[in-house]
Backbone bond lengths (Angstrom), bond angles and torsions (degrees), N, CA, C in turn:
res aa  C-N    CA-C-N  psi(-1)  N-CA   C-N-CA  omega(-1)  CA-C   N-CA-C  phi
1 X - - - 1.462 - - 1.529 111.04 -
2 X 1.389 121.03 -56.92 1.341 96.33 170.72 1.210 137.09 -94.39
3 X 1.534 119.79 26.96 1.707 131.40 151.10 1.567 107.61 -72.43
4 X 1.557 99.31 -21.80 1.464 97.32 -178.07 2.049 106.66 -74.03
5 X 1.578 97.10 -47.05 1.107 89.68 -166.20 1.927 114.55 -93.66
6 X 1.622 95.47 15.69 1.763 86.07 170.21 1.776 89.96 -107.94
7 X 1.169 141.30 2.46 1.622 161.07 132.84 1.700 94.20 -4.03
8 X 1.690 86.99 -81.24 1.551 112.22 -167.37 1.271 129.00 -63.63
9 X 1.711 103.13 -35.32 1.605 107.90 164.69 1.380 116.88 -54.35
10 X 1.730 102.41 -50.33 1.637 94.16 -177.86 1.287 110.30 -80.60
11 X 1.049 153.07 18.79 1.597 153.17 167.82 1.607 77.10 -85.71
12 X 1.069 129.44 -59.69 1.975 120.28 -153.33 1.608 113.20 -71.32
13 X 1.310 97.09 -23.32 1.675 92.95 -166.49 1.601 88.28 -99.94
14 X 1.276 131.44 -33.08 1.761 123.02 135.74 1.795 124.46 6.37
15 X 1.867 81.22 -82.61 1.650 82.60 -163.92 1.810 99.35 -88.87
16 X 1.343 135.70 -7.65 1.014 131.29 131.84 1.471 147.34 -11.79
17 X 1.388 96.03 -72.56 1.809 107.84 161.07 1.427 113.60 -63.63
18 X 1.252 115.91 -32.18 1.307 124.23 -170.54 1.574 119.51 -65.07
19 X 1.747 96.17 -62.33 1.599 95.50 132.69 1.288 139.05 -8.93
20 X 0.780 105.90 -94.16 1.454 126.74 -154.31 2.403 92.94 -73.81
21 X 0.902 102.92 -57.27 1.220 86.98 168.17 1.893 124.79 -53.18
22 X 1.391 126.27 -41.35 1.064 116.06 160.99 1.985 116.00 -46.35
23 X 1.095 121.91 -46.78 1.259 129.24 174.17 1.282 110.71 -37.00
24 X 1.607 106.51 -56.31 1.449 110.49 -149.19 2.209 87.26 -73.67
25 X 1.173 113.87 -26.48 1.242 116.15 -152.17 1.814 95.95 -80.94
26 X 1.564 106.88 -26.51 1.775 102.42 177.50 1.018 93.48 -89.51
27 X 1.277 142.06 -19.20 1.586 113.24 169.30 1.569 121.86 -65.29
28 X 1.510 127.35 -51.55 1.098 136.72 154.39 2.067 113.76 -31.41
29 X 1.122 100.55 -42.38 1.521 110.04 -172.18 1.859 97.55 -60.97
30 X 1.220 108.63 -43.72 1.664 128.20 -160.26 1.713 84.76 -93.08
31 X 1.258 131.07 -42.58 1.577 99.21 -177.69 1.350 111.86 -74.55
32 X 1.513 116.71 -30.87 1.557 113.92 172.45 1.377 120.54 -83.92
33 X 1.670 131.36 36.34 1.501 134.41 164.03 1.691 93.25 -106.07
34 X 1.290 116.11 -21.83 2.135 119.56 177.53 1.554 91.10 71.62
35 X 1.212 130.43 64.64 1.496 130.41 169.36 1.313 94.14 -82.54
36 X 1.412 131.15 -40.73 1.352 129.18 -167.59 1.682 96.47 -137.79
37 X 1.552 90.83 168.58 1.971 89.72 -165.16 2.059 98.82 -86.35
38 X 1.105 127.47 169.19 1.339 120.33 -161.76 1.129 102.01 -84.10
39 X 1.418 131.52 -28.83 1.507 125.49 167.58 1.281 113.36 -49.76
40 X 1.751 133.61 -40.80 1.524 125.40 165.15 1.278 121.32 -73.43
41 X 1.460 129.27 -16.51 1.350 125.37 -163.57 1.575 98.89 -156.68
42 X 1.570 120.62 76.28 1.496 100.30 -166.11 1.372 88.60 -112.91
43 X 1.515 124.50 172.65 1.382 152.85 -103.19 1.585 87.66 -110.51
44 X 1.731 111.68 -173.17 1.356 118.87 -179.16 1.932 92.39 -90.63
45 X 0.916 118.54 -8.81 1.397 100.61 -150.67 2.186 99.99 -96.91
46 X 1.575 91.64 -32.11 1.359 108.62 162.66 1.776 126.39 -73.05
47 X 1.050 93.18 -5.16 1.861 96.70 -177.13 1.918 96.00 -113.69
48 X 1.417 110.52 -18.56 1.786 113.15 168.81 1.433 98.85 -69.60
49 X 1.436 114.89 -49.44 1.459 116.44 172.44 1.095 132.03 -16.66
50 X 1.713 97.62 -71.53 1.546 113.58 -172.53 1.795 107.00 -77.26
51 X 1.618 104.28 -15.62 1.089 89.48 175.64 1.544 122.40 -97.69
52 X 0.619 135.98 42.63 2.291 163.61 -173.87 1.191 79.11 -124.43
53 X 1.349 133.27 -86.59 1.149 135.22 -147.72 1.374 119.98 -40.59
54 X 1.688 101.22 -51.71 1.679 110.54 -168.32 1.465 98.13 -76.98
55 X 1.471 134.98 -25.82 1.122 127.89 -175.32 1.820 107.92 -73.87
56 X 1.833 100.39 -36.88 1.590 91.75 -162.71 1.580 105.17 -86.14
57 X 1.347 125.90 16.74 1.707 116.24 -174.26 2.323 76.72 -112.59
58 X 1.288 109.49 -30.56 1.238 88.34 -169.41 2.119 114.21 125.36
59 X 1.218 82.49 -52.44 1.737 84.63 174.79 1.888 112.56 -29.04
60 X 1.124 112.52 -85.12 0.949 110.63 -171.22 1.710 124.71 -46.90
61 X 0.717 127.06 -36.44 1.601 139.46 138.04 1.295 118.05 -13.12
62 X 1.490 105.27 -61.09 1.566 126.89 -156.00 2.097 89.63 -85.48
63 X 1.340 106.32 -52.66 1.592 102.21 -175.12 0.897 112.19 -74.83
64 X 1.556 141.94 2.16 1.208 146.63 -154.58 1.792 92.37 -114.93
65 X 1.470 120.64 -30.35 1.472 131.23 -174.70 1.947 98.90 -75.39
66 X 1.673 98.13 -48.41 1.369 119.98 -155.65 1.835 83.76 -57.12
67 X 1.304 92.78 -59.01 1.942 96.52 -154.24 1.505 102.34 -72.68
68 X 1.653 145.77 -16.84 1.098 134.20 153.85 1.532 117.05 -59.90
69 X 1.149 119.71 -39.75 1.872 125.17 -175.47 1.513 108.63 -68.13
70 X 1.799 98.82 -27.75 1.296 96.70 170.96 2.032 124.80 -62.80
71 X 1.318 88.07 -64.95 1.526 130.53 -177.53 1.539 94.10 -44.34
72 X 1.733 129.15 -55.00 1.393 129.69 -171.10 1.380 107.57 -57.38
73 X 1.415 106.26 -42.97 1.783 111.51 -166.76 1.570 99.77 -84.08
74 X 1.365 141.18 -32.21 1.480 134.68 172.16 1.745 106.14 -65.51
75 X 1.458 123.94 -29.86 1.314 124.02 -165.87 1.015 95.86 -75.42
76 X 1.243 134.45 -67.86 1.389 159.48 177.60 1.570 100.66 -2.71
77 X 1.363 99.01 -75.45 1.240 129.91 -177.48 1.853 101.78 -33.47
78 X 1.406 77.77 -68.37 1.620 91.14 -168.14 1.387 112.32 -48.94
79 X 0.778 118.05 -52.44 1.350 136.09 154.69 1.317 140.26 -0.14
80 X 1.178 91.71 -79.13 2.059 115.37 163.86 1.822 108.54 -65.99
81 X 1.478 99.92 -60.98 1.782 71.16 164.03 1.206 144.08 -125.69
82 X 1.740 95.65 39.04 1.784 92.25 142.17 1.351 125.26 -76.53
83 X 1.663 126.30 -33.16 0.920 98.03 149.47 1.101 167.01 -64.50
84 X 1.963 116.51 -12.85 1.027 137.64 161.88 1.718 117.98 -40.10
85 X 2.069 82.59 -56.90 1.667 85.83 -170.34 1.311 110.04 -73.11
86 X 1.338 119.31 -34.36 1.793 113.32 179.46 1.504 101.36 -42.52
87 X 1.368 98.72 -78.98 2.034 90.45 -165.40 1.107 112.04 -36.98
88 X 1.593 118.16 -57.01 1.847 94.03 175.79 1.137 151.41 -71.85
89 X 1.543 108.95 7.87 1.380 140.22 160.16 1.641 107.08 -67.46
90 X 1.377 80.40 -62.62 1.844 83.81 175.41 1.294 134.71 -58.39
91 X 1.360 118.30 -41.47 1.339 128.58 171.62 1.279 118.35 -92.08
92 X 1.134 130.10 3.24 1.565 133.75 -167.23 1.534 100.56 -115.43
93 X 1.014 134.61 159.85 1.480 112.21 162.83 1.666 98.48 -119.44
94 X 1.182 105.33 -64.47 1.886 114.08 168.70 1.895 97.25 -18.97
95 X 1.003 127.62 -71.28 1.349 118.56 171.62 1.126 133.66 -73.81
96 X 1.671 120.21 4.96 1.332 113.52 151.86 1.449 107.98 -95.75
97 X 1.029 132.58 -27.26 1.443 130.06 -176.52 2.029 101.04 -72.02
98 X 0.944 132.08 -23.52 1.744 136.66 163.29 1.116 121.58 -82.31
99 X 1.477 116.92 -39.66 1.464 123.05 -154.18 1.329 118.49 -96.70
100 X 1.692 94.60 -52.69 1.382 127.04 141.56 1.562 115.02 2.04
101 X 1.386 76.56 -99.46 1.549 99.78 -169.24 1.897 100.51 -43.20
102 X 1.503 127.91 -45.74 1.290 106.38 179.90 1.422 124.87 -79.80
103 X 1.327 110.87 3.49 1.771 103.50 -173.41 1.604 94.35 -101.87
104 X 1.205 124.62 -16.16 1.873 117.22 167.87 1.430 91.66 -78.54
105 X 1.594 147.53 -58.87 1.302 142.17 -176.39 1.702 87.78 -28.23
106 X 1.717 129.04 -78.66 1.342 114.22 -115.01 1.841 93.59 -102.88
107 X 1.619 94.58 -1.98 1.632 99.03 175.43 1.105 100.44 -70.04
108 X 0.999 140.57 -46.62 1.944 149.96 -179.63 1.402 98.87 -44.49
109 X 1.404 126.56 -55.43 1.622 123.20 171.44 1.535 134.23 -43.51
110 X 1.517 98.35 95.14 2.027 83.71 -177.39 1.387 112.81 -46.05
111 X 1.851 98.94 150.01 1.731 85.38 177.46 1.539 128.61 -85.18
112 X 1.610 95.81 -0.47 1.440 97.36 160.90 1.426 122.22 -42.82
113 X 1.255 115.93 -59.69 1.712 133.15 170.19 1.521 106.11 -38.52
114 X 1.480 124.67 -4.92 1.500 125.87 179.97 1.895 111.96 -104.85
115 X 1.113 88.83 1.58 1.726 86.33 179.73 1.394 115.78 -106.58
116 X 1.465 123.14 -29.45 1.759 91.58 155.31 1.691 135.88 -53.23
117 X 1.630 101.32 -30.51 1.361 109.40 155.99 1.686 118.06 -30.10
118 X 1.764 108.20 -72.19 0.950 126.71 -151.63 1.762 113.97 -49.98
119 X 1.864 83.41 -68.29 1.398 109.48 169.78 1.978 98.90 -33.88
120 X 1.252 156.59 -92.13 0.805 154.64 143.78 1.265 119.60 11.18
121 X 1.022 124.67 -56.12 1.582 123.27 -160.95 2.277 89.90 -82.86
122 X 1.517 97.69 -70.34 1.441 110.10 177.96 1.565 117.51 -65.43
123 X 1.301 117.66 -45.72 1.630 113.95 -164.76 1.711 95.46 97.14
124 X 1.457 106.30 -170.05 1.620 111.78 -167.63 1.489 85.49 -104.42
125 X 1.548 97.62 106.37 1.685 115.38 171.81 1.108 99.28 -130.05
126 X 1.650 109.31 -165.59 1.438 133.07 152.52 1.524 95.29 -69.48
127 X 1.516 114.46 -56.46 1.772 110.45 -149.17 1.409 97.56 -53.45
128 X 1.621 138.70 -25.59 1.122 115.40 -153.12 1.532 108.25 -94.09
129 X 1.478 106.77 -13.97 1.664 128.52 168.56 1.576 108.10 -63.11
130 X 1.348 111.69 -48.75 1.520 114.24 167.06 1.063 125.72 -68.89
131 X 1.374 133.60 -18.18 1.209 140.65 146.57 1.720 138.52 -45.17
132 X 1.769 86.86 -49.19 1.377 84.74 154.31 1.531 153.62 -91.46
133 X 1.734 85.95 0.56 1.200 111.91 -176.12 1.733 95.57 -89.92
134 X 1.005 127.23 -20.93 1.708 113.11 -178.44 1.867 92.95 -92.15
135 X 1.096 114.50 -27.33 1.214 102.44 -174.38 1.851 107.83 -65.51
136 X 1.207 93.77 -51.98 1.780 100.40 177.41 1.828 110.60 -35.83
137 X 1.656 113.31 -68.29 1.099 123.30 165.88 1.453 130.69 -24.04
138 X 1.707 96.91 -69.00 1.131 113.37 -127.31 1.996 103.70 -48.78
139 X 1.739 110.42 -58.37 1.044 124.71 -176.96 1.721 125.08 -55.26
140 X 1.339 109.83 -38.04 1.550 114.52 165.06 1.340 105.52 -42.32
141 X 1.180 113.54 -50.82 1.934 114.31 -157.18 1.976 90.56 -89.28
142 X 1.350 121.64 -44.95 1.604 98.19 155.12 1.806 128.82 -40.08
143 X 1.049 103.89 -41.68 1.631 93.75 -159.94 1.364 87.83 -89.81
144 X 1.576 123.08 -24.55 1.982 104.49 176.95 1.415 104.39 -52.23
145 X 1.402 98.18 -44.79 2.029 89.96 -162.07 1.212 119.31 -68.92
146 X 1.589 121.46 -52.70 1.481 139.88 139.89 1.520 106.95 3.57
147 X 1.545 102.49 -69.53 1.745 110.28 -176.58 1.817 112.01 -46.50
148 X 1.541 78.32 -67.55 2.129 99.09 -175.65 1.526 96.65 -57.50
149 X 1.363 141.67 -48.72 1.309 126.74 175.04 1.527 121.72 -55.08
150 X 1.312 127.15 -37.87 1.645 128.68 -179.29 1.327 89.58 -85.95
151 X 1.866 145.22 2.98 1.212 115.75 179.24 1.770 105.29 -120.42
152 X 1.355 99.25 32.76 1.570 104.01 171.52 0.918 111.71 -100.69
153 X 1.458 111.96 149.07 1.972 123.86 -145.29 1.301 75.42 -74.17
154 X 1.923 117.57 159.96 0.998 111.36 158.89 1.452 133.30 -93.22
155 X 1.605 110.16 3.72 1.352 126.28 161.07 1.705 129.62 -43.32
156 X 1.562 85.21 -56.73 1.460 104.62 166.34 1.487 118.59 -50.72
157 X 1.395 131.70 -40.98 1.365 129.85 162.24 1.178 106.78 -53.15
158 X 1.535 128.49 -77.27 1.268 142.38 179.19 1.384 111.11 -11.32
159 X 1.333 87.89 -66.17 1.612 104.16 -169.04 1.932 120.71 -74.77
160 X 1.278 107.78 -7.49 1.704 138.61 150.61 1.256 102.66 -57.13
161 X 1.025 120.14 -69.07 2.075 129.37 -131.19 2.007 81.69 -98.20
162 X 1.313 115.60 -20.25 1.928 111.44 -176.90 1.770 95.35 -87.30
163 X 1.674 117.80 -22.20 1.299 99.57 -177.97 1.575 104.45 -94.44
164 X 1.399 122.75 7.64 1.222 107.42 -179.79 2.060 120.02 116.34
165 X 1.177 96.22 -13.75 1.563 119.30 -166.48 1.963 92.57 -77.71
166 X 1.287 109.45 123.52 1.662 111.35 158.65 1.509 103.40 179.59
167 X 1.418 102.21 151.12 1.493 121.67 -166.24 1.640 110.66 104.29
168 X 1.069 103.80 -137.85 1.692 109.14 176.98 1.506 101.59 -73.70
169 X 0.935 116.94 -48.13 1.515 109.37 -173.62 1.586 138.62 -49.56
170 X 1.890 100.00 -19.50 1.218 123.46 179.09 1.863 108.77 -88.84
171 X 1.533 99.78 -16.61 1.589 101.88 175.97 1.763 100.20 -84.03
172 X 1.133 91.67 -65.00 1.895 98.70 -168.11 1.182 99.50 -40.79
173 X 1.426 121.17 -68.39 1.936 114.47 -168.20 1.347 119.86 -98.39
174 X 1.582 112.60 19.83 1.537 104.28 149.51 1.411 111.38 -143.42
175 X 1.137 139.28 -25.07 1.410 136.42 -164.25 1.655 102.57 -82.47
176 X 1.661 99.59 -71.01 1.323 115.35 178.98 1.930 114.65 -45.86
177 X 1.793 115.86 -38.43 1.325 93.41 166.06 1.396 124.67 -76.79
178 X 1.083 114.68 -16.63 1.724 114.46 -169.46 1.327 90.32 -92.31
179 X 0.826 152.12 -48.11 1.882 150.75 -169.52 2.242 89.46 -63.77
180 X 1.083 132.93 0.83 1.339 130.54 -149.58 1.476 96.85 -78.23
181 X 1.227 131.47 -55.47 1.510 119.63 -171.80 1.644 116.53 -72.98
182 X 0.821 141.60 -15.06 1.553 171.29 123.57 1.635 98.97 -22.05
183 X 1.140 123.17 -66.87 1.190 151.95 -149.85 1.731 77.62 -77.79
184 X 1.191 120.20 -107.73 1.981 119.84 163.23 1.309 109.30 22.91
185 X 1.227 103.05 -89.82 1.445 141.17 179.58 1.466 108.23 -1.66
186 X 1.710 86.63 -68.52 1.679 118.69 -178.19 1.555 106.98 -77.30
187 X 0.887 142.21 -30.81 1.198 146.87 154.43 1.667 124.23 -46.33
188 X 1.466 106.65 -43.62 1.584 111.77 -171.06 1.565 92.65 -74.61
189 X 1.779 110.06 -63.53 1.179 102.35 177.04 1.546 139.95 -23.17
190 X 1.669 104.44 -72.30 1.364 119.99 133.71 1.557 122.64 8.05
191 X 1.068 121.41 -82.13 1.246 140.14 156.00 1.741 138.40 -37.93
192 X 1.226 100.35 -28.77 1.379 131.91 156.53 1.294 130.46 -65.03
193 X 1.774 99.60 -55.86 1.451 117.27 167.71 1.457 109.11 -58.63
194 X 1.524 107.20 -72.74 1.378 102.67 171.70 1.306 118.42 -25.17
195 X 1.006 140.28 -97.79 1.522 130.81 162.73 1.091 156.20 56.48
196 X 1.643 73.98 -85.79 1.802 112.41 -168.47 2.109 86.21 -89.76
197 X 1.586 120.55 -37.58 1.333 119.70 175.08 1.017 110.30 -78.64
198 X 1.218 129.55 -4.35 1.845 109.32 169.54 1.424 108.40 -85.14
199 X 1.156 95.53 -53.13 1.732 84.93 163.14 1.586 147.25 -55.65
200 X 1.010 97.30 -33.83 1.807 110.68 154.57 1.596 113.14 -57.83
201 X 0.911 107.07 -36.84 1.824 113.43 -170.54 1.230 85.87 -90.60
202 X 1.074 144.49 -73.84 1.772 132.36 -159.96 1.546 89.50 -59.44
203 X 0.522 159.68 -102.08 1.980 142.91 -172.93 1.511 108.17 32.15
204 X 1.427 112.20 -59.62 1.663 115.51 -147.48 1.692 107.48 -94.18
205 X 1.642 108.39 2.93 1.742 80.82 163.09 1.722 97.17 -166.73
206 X 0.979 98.79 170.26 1.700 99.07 176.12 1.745 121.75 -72.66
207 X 1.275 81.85 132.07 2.077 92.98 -176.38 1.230 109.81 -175.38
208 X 1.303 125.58 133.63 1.576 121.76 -178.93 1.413 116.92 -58.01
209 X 1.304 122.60 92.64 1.371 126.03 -173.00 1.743 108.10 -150.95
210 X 1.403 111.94 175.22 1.634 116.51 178.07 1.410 116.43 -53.94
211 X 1.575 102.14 -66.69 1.395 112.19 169.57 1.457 111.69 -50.82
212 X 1.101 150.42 -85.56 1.802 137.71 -177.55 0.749 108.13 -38.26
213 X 1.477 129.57 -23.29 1.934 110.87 154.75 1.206 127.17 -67.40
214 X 1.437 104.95 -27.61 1.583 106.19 179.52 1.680 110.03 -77.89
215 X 1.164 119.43 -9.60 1.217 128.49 -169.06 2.033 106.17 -92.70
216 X 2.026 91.64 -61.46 1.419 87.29 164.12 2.076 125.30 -42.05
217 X 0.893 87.49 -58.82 1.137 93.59 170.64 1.791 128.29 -28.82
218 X 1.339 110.33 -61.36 1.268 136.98 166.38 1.675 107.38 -36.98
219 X 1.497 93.49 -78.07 1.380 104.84 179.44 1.440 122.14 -43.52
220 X 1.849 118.65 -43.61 1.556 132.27 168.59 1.632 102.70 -54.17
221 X 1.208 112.66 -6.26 1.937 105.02 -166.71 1.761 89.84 58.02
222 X 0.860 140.16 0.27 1.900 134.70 176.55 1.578 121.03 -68.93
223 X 1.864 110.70 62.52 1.453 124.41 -170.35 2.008 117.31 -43.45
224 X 1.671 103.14 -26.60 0.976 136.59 -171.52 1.555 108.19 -48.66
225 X 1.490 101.79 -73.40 1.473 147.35 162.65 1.940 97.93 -31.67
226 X 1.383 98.91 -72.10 1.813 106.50 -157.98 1.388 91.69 -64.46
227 X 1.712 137.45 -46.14 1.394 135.93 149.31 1.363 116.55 0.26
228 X 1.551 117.20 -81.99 1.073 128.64 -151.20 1.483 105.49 -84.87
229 X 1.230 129.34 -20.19 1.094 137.31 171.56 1.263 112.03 -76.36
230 X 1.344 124.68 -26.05 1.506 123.29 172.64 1.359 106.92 -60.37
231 X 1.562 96.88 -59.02 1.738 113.73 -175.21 1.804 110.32 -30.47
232 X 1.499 111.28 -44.19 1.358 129.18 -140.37 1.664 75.53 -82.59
233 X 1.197 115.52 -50.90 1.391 113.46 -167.13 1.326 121.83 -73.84
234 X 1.340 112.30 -28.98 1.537 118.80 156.21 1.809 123.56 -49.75
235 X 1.003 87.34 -41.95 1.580 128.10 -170.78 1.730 100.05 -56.31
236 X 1.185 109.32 -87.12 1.671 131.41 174.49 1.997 94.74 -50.78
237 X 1.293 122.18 -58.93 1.414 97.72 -161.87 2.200 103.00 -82.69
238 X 0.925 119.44 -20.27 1.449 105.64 150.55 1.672 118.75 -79.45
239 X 0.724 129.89 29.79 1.369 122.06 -175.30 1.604 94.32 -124.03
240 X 1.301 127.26 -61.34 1.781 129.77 163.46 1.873 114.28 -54.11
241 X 1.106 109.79 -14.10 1.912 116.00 168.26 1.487 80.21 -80.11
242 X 1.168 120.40 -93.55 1.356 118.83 -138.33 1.692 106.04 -60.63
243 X 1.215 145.33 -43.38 1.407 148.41 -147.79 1.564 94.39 -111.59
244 X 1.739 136.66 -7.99 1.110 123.68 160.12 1.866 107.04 -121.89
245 X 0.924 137.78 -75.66 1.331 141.43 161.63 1.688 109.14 -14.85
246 X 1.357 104.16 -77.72 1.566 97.71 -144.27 1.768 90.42 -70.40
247 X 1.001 131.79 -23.37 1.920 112.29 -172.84 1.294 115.77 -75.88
248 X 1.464 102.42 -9.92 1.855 116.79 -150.45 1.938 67.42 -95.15
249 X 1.106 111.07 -89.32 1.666 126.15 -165.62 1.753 110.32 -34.83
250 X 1.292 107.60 -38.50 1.755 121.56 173.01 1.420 92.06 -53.27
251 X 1.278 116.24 -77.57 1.778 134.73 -156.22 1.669 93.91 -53.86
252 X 1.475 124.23 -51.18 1.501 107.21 176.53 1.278 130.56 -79.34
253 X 1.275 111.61 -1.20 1.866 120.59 172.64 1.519 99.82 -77.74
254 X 1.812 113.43 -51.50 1.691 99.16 -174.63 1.804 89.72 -55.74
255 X 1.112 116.19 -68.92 1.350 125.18 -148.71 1.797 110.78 -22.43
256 X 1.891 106.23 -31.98 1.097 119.82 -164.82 1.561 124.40 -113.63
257 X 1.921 93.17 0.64 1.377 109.52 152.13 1.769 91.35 101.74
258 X 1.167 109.50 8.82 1.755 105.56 -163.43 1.255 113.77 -108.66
């Protein structure tokens, strides 16, 4: 069984590379037809460039530290009470029928739409970057748990509250594990959002981070540069899906037979 299933890994990371090397090869194909001049659209070999570069002076390194320390302490956040608010969304109804109804309203809101707030509320900080970064979060990872909480059998309570289990104790060791892949779900997402808002927020001012690279960049006209910095960011937020999310979320689907 598991020759079968380290078989399959390498069949994936197979047609993977394979992938992804055809890619790299139509891009090269498309910089050498000159549709655009190489300063707007330059090659794979010029965006490896800039990326040696940003690694060997250090920057990228350094914004790559800056914008995770950021991102950990906004998730965090998000974190603790989405789950708070999910369960009591879930188990409450009076507060899902009020509360509810406004955290799908303000999940619908890009969190871009949260930084004139910020700027305002904080000034050009970190806090107002963390701000938008819990705002991005916060509600995805509510409505996962919310979801996985209204979709626990109700036996399983039943069968809690007949052995004696109520208060916190009936959430932690029965709701909260059976609501668990659900629970993920909202979390990875979560995580996504976050993300996609740290980077929007590092946009608006100078600080050694991903985003002010993507910006420096801009400003240098250096397409090369904003390239490789994408990459980096592509890079880092699939790299925490796959090596934190997907084994954690895999391991609780067998766990749950799914």
């Amino acid at each position: 069984m598991k020759r079968i299933v380290a078989n399959r890994k390498l069949r994936v990371i197979a047609v993977r590379l394979v992938f992804f090397l055809f890619l790299i090869l139509l891009w090269q194909i498309i910089v050498s037809l000159k549709i655009w001049p190489e300063y707007l659209f330059p090659g794979p070999l010029a965006v490896l460039k800039a990326l040696k570069s940003g690694f060997a002076d250090g920057s990228f390194l350094k914004a790559s530290g800056k914008s995770l320390k950021t991102i950990a302490l906004g998730y965090s956040i998000s974190l603790f009470f989405g789950l708070v608010l999910g369960v009591l969304m879930g188990r409450i109804k009076a507060i899902d029928d009020t509360l509810g109804c406004l955290v799908l309203g303000i999940q619908a809101l890009p969190s871009v739409c949260w930084l004139p707030l910020a700027l305002i509320w904080f000034g050009l900080n970190d806090n107002a970057i963390i701000f938008v970064v819990v705002m991005g979060a916060l509600f995805s990872i509510t409505i996962g748990v919310e979801t996985g909480v209204k979709n626990t059998p109700p036996q399983f309570v039943r069968a809690a509250k007949t052995l004696g289990a109520k208060g916190i104790s009936l959430y932690t060791r029965v709701v909260v594990p059976a609501a668990m892949p659900s629970i993920l779900s909202g979390l990875k997402q979560g995580w996504s959002f976050a993300w996609r808002s740290l980077m929007a927020g590092e946009l608006l001012f100078y600080s050694l981070s991903l985003g002010n690279l993507l910006q420096t960049g801009r400003d240098l006209n250096d397409v090369a540069q904003v390239m490789a910095v994408m990459l980096l960011i592509m890079s880092i937020g699939a790299a925490v899906d796959l090596l934190v999310f997907t084994p954690i979320l895999a391991k609780t689907r067998r766990k749950w037979g799914l």
